[in-house]
C-alpha positions in Angstrom: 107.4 70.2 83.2 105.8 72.0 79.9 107.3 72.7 77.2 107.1 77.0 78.5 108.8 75.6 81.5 111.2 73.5 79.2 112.3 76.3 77.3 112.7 78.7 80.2 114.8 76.2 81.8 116.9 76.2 78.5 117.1 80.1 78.3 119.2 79.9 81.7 121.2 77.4 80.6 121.9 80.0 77.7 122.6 82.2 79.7 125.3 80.6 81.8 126.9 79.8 78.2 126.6 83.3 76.8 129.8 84.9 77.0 129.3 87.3 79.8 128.0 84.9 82.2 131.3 83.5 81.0 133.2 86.4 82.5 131.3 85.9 85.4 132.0 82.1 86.0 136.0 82.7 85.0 136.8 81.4 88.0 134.2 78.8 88.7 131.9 76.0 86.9 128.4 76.2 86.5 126.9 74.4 89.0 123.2 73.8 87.3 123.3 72.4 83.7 120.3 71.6 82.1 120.2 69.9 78.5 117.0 69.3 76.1 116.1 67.7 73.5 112.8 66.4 71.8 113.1 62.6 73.3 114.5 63.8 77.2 115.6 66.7 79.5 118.5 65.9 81.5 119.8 68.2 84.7 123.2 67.6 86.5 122.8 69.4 90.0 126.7 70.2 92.1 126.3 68.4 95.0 127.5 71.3 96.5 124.1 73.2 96.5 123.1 74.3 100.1 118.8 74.1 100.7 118.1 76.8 100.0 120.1 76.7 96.9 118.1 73.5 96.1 114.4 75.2 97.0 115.1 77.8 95.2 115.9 76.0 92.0 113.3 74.2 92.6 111.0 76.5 92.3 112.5 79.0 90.4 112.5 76.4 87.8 109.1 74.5 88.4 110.9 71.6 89.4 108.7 70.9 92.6 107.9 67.4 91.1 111.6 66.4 91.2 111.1 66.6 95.1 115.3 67.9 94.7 115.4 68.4 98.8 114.6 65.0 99.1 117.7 63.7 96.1 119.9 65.5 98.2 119.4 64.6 101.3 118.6 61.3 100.4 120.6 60.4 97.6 118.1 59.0 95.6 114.6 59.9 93.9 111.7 60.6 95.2 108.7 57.6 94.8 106.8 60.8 93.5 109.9 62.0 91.1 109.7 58.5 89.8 105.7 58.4 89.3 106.2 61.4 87.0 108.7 59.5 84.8 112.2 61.3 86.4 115.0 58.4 86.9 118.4 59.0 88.4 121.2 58.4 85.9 124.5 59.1 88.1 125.3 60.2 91.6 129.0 60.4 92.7 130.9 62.5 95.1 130.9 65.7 93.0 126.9 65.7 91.5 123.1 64.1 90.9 122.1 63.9 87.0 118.7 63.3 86.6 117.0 62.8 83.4 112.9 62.6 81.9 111.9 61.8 78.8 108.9 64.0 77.6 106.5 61.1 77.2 107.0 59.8 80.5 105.1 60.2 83.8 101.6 61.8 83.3 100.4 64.2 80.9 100.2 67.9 82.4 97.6 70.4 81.2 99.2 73.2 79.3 99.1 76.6 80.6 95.7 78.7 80.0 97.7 81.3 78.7 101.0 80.3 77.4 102.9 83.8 78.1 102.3 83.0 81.8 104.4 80.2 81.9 107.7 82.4 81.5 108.9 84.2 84.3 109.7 87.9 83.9 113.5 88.9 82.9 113.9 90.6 86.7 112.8 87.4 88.6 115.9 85.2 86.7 118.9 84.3 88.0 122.4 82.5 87.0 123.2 80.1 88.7 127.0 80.2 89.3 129.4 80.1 92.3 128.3 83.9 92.4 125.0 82.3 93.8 123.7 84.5 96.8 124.5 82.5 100.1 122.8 82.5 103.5 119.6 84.4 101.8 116.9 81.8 102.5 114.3 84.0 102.3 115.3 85.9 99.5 114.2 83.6 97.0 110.9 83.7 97.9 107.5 85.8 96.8 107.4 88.4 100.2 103.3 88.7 100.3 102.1 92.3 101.0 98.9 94.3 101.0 97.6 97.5 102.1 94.3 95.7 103.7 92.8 92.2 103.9 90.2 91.0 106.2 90.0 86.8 106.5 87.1 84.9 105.4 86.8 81.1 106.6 83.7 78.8 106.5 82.0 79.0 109.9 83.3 78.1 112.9 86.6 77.4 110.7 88.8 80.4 111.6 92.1 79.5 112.7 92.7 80.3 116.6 94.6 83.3 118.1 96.0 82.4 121.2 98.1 85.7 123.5 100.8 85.5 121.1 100.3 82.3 118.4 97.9 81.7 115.6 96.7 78.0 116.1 95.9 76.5 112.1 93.9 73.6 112.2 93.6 70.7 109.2 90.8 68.2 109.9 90.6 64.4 108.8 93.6 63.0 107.3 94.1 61.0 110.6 95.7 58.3 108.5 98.5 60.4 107.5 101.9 59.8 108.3 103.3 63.1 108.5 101.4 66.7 108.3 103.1 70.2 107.6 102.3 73.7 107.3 104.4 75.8 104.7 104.3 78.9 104.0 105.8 82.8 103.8 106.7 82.9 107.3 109.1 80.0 106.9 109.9 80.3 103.7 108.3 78.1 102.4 110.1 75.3 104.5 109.1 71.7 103.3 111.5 70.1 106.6 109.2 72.2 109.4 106.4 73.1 110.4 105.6 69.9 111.8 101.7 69.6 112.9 100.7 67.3 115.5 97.7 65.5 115.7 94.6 66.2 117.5 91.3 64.4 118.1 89.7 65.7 114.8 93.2 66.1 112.2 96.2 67.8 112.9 97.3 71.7 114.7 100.1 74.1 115.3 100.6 77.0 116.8 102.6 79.9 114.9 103.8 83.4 116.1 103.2 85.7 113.5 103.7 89.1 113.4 100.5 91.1 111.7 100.4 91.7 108.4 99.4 89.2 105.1 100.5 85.4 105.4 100.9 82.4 102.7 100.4 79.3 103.7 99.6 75.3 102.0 99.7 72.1 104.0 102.3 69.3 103.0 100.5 66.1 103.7 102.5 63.0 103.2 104.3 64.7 100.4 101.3 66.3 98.9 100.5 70.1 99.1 97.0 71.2 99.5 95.2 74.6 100.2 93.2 74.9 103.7 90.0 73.5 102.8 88.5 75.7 105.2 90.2 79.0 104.1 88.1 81.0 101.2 90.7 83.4 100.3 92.9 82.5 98.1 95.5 83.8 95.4 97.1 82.2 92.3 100.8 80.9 93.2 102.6 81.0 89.7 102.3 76.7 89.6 99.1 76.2 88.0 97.6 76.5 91.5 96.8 78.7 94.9 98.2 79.7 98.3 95.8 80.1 101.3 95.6 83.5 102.7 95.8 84.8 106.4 95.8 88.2 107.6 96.9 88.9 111.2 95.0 91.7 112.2 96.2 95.1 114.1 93.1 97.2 113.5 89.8 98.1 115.2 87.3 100.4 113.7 84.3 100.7 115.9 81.5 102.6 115.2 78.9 103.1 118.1 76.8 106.0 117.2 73.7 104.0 115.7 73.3 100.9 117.5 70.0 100.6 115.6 71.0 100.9 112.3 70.5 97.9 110.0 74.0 97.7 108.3 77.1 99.6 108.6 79.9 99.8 106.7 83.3 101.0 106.2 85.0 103.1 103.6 88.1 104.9 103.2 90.9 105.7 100.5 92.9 102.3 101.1 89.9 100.8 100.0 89.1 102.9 96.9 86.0 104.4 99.2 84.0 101.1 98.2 80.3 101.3 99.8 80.2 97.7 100.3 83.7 95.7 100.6 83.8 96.4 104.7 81.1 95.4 106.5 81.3 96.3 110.4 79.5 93.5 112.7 77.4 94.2 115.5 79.0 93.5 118.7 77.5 94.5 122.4 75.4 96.8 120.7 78.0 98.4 118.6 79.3 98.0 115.1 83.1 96.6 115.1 85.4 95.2 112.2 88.6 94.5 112.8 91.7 94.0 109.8 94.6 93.9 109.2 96.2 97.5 107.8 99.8 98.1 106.7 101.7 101.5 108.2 100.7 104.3 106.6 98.1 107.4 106.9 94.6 106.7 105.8 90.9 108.7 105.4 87.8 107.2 106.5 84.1 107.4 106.9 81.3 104.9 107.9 78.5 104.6 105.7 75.2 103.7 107.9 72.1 102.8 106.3 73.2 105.4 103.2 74.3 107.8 105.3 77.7 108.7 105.7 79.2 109.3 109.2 82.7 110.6 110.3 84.1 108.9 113.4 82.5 110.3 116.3 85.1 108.8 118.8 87.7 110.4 116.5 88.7 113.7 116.9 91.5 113.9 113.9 89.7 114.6 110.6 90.6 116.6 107.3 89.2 117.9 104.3 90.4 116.4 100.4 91.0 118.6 97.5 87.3 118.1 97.2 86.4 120.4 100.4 84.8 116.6 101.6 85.8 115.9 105.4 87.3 112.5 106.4 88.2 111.1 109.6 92.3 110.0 109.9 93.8 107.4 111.3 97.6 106.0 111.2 99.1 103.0 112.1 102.9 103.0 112.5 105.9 105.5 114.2 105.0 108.9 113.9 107.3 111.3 111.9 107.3 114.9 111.4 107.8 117.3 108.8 109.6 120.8 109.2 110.1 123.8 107.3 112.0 126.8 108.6 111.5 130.4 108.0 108.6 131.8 106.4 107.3 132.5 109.3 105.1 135.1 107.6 103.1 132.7 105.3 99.9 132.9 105.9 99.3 128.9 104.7 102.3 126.0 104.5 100.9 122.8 102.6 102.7 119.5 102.8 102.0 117.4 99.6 103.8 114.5 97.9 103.3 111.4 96.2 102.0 109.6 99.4 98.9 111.7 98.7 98.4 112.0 95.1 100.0 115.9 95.4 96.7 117.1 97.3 97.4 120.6 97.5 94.9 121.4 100.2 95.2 118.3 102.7 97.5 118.6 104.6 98.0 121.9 106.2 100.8 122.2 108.4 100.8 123.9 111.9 102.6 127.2 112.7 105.7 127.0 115.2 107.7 130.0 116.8 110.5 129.3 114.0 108.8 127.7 110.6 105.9 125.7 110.0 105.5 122.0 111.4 103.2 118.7 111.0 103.4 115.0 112.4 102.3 112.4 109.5 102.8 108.2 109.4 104.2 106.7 106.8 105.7 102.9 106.1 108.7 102.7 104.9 109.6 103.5 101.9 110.9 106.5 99.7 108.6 109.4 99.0 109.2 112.1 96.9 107.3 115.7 98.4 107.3 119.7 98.5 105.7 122.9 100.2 103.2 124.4 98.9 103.6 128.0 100.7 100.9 130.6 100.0 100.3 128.8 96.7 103.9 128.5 95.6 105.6 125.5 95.3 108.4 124.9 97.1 111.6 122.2 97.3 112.5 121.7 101.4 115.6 123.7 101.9 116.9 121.3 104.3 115.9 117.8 101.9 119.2 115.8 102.4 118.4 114.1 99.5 116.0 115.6 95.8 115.0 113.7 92.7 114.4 115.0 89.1 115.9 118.1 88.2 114.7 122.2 87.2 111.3 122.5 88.0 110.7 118.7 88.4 112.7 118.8 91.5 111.0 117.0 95.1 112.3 116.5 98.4 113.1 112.8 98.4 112.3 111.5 102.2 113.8 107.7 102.8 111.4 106.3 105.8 113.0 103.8 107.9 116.1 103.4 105.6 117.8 99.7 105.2 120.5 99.8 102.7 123.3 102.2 102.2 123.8 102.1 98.8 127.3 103.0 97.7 130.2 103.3 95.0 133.3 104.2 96.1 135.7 106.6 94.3 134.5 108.7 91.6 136.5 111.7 93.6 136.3 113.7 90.6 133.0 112.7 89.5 130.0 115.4 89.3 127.2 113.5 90.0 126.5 109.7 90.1 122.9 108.2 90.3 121.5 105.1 91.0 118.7 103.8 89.2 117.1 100.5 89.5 113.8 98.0 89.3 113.1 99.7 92.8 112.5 102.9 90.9 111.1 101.9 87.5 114.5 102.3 86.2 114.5 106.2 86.8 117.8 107.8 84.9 117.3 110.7 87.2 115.8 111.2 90.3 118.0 108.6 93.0 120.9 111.4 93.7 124.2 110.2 95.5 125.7 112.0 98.3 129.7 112.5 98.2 132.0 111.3 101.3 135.8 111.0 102.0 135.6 107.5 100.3 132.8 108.4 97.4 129.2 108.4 96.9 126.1 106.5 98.8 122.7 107.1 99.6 120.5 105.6 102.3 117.6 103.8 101.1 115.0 101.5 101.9 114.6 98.3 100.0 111.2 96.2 99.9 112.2 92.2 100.7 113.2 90.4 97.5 115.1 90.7 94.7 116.4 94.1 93.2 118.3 95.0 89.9 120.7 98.6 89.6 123.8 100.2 87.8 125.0 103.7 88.9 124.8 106.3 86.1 128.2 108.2 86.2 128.2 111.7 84.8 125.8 110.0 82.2 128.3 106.7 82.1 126.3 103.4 83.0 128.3 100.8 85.6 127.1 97.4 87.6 128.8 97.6 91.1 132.0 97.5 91.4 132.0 95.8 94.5 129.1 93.6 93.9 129.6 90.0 92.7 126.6 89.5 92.1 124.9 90.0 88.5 122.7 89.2 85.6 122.7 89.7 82.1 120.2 92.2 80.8 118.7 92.7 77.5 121.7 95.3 76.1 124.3 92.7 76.9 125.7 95.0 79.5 124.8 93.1 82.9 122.6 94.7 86.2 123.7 94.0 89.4 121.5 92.4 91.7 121.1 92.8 95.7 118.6 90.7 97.3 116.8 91.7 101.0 115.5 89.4 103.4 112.7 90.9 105.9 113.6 92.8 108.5 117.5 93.2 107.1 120.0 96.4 107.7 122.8 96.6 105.3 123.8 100.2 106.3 127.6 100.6 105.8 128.7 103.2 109.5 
C-alpha cells in the first residue's frame, strides 16, 4: 500500500472522527479503524463485517494484498499477506488488528500519476453500523458501453454454447485451484470454480448480453486472459479482461464482390474504419454487442457509402444526409394531442442532440404520433410544431424553468424517490450526482403523504439532498450518508442491477 493509498485510507479514518460522522455513529462504534504513522499502519477490522462488507473494504481501500476474506474466514493471515510484510497482532471474539510496517514486504512502484491514486470524493464511504447491508453488488464498478466487439488471438475466443459462454485458461495444469472473477459475480473470489480439462481449465457462464469483466484467480494469484486482447485499466495499477456478449447482426449483402466493407453509424462517431464486416457465404456480416437505444447507420463499401438495402426504416439528419435506423430494445411511443392542423410535429430531445428535423412524427385522427427505443434512463424533450417549440402538455414530469422548460420522460423507471411531508411546501427538488448536481430541473410530484418522483437509477452508487422551497435537506428517512465538502452531509442510495425500489 503507497503512501496515496496510505493517506486516503487516513482521510476515512478522518472522517469517521469528524464530528458529523460523529452524529451519525451516536449510536454505534466505528467498525474500521485505521491508524498511521511513519514506522507502521495498523487496521482493527469488527469481526462483525459480513463479505461483502470485507470485499468491499478491500477494495475500496486497496487492501487486496491483505487477502481480508481469507483473515476472516480463516482467522489467520494469509501466506501472501505475510510475504508483503502484514502480521496479525490480536484476534479475539469482538475483532482482527493487523499491522505493516512501511519497510516491510516488497517495494511497490509508485503511481505513474500520483493524483490517480485517490479515489474521487463520490466513490467514498464511512464505514459505520450505517454500512449498506445485503448490497453485494453495489460495491462494485457496473461496466457499460454503448458498443464493443471482442478481439481474441485466433482460435482463442471463448465458446458460446445455446445459453452459456464457455472461458477457457490453458496450462497451469499444476495448479491447485482455478477461478474466474469478474462483474457478473461481483467480483466473487469463493466461486467461479473452473474445472480442468485436457489442455488447462473451463467453465461455462450464462450471461446476459451486454459488456463483461473478468480476471482469473489462480492459486491466489489474479491474472488477465492471456488470450483476450481487450483490455481496460482496473484502478489497481493493473487490467480487467473484456467480453462482450453480442445481440446484434448487421449484414450487408448487396456487393458480394466488394473488397472490404465496413460499418459506420452515430454510436460509433461514423468512424470509416473501427467496424469491419467479414465475408460470410458470400455476404458481409459483423455481429456486436449494442446497448438499447435508437441508432443511424450506413455501410461504407470500397468508399462508397450504402444505406441498408434489407432495411426499409431510414431518415434524414439536420444535414438533409439519409441514414438507415435500427433499435434494439421495447418500443415506446410518443403522443401529442391537438394540433391537428400543423402542417409538421417534430420530436427532439437530448437523446438526439435537439435535431430539429429528424424525427418527424406521424399524423393520427386526434394529434400527432411516433414509436422511438430508448434505454432506460431520463430524457429531457419537446415539439417542435410548425417551427415553434413546444413543452408536451401532457409531460407528467418538466425540468428547468421559463423558457428552459423540457418534457422530462423517465424510461423504464426503478426508484421512487420520495420525501414525505412538506404539505405546505411549494416545490421540492431533488438534485443529485445522477444529474450533475442540477438545482433545478428534477421536479417532485405532491401526494396525500408528500412529494416523489419516479426515476431510473444506473447500478452503483448515488449521492442527493432535496432542495425545499430553495432549503437544502439529506433524506429524512435515509440512514444512510456521507459527509460532503460544505460540512452539510449527502445522502447516499446504492442500486444493484436489475433492482425496483418503487414505493405502491
Amino acid at each position: 500500500m503507497n503512501k496515496y493509498k496510505q493517506a486516503l485510507c487516513i482521510f476515512a479514518l478522518m472522517l469517521l472522527l469528524s464530528p458529523a460522522a460523529l452524529l451519525a455513529q451516536s449510536k454505534s462504534k466505528a467498525r474500521v479503524v485505521y491508524t498511521y504513522s511513519i514506522e507502521q499502519t495498523t487496521i482493527r477490522l469488527d469481526r462483525s463485517l459480513n463479505a461483502h462488507e470485507i470485499d468491499s473494504i478491500s477494495r475500496q481501500f486497496a487492501l487486496d494484498e491483505l487477502q481480508l476474506p481469507h483473515l476472516f474466514e480463516q482467522g489467520k493471515l494469509h501466506p501472501l499477506a505475510m510475504v508483503q510484510g502484514w502480521q496479525l497482532i490480536k484476534a479475539d471474539k469482538n475483532y482482527f488488528e493487523v499491522r505493516k510496517m512501511q519497510d516491510a514486504g516488497k517495494a511497490i512502484a509508485e503511481e505513474p500519476n500520483q493524483q490517480q491514486a485517490f479515489v474521487p470524493w463520490e466513490n467514498r464511504l464511512l464505514l459505520t453500523d450505517h454500512f449498506v447491508k445485503n448490497n453485494f453488488n453495489a460495491y462494485h464498478y457496473f461496466p457499460t458501453a454503448t458498443y464493443g466487439i471482442n478481439q481474441f488471438k485466433p482460435q482463442e475466443d471463448p465458446i458460446l454454447l445455446a445459453d452459456k459462454v464457455r472461458f477457457t485458461l490453458k496450462g497451469y495444469r499444476q495448479a491447485r485451484e482455478v477461478l474466474i472473477s469478474g462483474s457478473f459475480n461481483g467480483w466473487s473470489t469463493g466461486s467461479g470454480q473452473m474445472q480442468p480439462t485436457a489442455d488447462g481449465w473451463a467453465i461455462e457462464l450464462p450471461l446476459q448480453p451486454g459488456k463483461h469483466l473478468y480476471k482469473f484467480i489462480v492459486d491466489g494469484q489474479w491474472i488477465n486472459d492471456p488470450h483476450n486482447l481487450q483490455k481496460e485499466k482496473d484502478g489497481y495499477r493493473g487490467f480487467n479482461s473484456v467480453y462482450f456478449v453480442y445481440n446484434k447482426k448487421f449484414v450487408f449483402d448487396a456487393l458480394p464482390q466488394a473488397k472490404k466493407v465496413h460499418l459506420t453509424a452515430n454510436f460509433n462517431q461514423w468512424n470509416p474504419k473501427s467496424l469491419p464486416l467479414k465475408k460470410e457465404d458470400g455476404k458481409w456480416v459483423l455481429a456486436l454487442y449494442l446497448a438499447e437505444g435508437t441508432y443511424a447507420y450506413k455501410f461504407k463499401a470500397d468508399n462508397k457509402w450504402y444505406l441498408d438495402p434489407d432495411n426499409p426504416v431510414s431518415l434524414f439528419d439536420e444535414d438533409g444526409i439519409e441514414n438507415s435506423y435500427t433499435s434494439v430494445g421495447d418500443t415506446l411511443f410518443f403522443e401529442l394531442s391537438g394540433y391537428t392542423n400543423a402542417k409538421q410535429v417534430v420530436l427532439t430531445g437530448n437523446f438526439n442532440q435537439w435535431n430539429e428535423r429528424e424525427l418527424k412524427m406521424h399524423k393520427t385522427a386526434t394529434g400527432w404520433r411516433l414509436p422511438y427505443v430508448l434505454a432506460a434512463g431520463a430524457y429531457e424533450y419537446k415539439y417542435i410544431v410548425d417551427g415553434q417549440w413546444l413543452v408536451d402538455p401532457a409531460a407528467k414530469y418538466t425540468t428547468g424553468s421559463g423558457d428552459y422548460t423540457n418534457g422530462l420522460r423517465i424510461v423504464k423507471p426503478n426508484i421512487r424517490i420520495r420525501l414525505d411531508g412538506y404539505a405546505k411546501a411549494e416545490e421540492v427538488i431533488v438534485s443529485g450526482s445522477f444529474n450533475f448536481w442540477d438545482e433545478y430541473s428534477l421536479k417532485l410530484q405532491r401526494d396525500e403523504a408528500g412529494w416523489y418522483i419516479d426515476y431510473y437509477l444506473a447500478p452503483g452508487k448515488h449521492t442527493y439532498k432535496f432542495k425545499v422551497d430553495g432549503q437544502w435537506i439529506r433524506d429524512p428517512q435515509n440512514l444512510l450518508w456521507e459527509e460532503n465538502e460544505f460540512g452539510t452531509g449527502n445522502s447516499v442510495i446504492w442500486m444493484q442491477p436489475n433492482e425496483k425500489v418503487l414505493a405502491p
